[in-house]
Each structure stands twice: as C-alpha cells, then as structure tokens.
C-alpha angles and dihedrals in degrees: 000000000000107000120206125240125267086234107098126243094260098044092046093051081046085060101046087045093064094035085063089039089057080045097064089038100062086050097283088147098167106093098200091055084049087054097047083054096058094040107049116078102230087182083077101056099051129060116288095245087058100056102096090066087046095119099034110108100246143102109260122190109255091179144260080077087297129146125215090212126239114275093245099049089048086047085053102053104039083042079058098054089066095208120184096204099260093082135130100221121202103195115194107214121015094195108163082347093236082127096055086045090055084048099051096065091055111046147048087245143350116222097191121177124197119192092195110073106215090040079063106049086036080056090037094062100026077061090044098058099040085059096244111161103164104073133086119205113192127179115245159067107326104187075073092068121211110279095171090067092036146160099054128196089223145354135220124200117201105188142030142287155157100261136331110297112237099220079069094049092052092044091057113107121233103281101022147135142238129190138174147096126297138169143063115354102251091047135015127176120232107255128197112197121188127189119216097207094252089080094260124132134221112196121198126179126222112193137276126321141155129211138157122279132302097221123185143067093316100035131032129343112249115240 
C-alpha cells in the first residue's frame, strides 16, 4: 500500500509548482508538459525514504540498480517527443512509471514495457492509485519493442544503448518519433528519430546524457 506523504495537499502542489517553474526556467517551453509536471506526485512514485527529496531535481534509486530520472531530463525528453495529446505512446522502461505518469497527461494511451518483475507490479499499483487508466505495463524485453500494440505515434527510451534497436524503428508509425539515449556505456547522446512514412530516418542528436542500461536482445547483453 502506497502511504502519503506527511507534507499536506497544498504544500505538496506548492512543490510540484516550483519544480515545473525551475523547469521553465532551465528552457522547458511546452506548457502542457509544464503542467503534467505540477500535477503528477512524484512522492508516490519513489521510495518512501526518498520523499522528502521528491521535488528536487535530481535521480533518486528506486531499486533492482534502477534510476527514477531527473525531472528535467524526464521534462526533455517528453518536451522532444512534440505530442499533440491524441497519441499511442510505447515507453521503454517503466521503471517507477513517473514517466508514464508524465505521459498520461499528455496522450490518447501509454504502451510501457519492464524488464525487472517486481519494478512492474511497484509501477502497476503506483498507476493504479494515482488513478491512471490509460496506461498499459507489460513484463519484457523492451529493446523488442510491442508489436502487438504497433505501430506507435512515438516512442520513448529510457535507458541506454548502444544504438537504436531496429525492432523500435519498424514499429514507428509513419510520422513518428523516437526518442532515447544511445552510445557508449558510460555516455550516450539523446537521440530523436523520425520516420517520413516512406521508411526512411532522420537522426538528430540532442545533446549528451547517461542512463542506465538498455539490457536485453537489441541493447546490451545482461551480466
């Protein structure tokens, strides 16, 4: 069972305010990711003796070796995807599922896939209690992709490999958008692919990033 925090409402929606004010501030321009940002509680989606660094813009371990990213870098990247609120999301890597939250607010439906069991049920019943019903969490490799949910509007990579794994590429719809980190382990580089509808890809870089692995068939090979 998920247990609020001893912050009251009003304090807590104070908190996310000025998390998505220092947002704007650091070059966050899409207001309705802005928005997601204050609204979702992101206290609820770390461990509880974490919460009290919830709005801080900073990474915290949510276990299994795992990250929850900074709020910027979730705000970036969802600010990257340009999506105009009718979408089909794929999210690789629910992780605590703050990103799917985020992502939510934003689109039609959220496809996400975990590799790591007990990461998925956590994001399954964090959603659940938030209320979220428009996102899907499924158990897998994630580097494969969903077909059975394809094609996707856009696509969001939340961790890191070694280069963009084809099985996303051919589940992108015509028109769509890819983003995530790729590159060397210790560093990637954000990528945005787009596909033209002729099944041809434009790549543009970013800037740099690190996350945690991309494990799995198409990324990189699990210990």
């Amino acid at each position: 069972m998920i247990q609020s925090s001893p912050l009251g409402r009003a304090e807590l929606a104070l908190s996310r305010r000025r998390l998505s004010d220092r947002l704007r501030a650091i070059g966050i321009r899409d207001e309705r990711v802005l928005e997601a940002v204050a609204s979702v509680p992101r206290h609820l989606l770390i461990p509880e003796a974490l919460r009290g660094q919830a709005y801080k813009d900073v990474s915290l371990p949510i276990g299994a070796g795992q990250t929850i990213s900074a709020p910027r870098t979730v705000a970036a990247m969802t600010q990257a995807l340009q999506l105009a609120g009718s979408e089909t999301v794929l999210e690789v890597g629910t992780g605590s599922g703050y990103q799917a939250a985020i992502l939510s607010r934003l689109v039609a439906r959220v496809v996400s896939i975990e590799r790591v069991p007990q990461l998925a049920a956590r994001a399954r019943t964090a959603l659940d209690h938030l209320g979220v019903d428009n996102v899907v969490v499924h158990l897998g490799d994630g580097s494969a992709g969903r077909s059975a949910d394809a094609p996707f509007d856009a696509i969001v990579v939340t961790a890191g490999g070694p280069e963009v794994p084809q099985p996303l590429l051919a589940q992108l719809a015509p028109g769509g958008c890819l983003v995530g980190p790729f590159g060397a382990r210790e560093e990637q580089k954000l990528v945005r692919m787009r596909c033209d509808g002729r099944g041809n890809f434009s790549r543009e870089e970013l800037g740099p990033c690190r996350f945690v692995e991309l494990l799995g068939t198409h990324g990189w090979a699990a210990a």
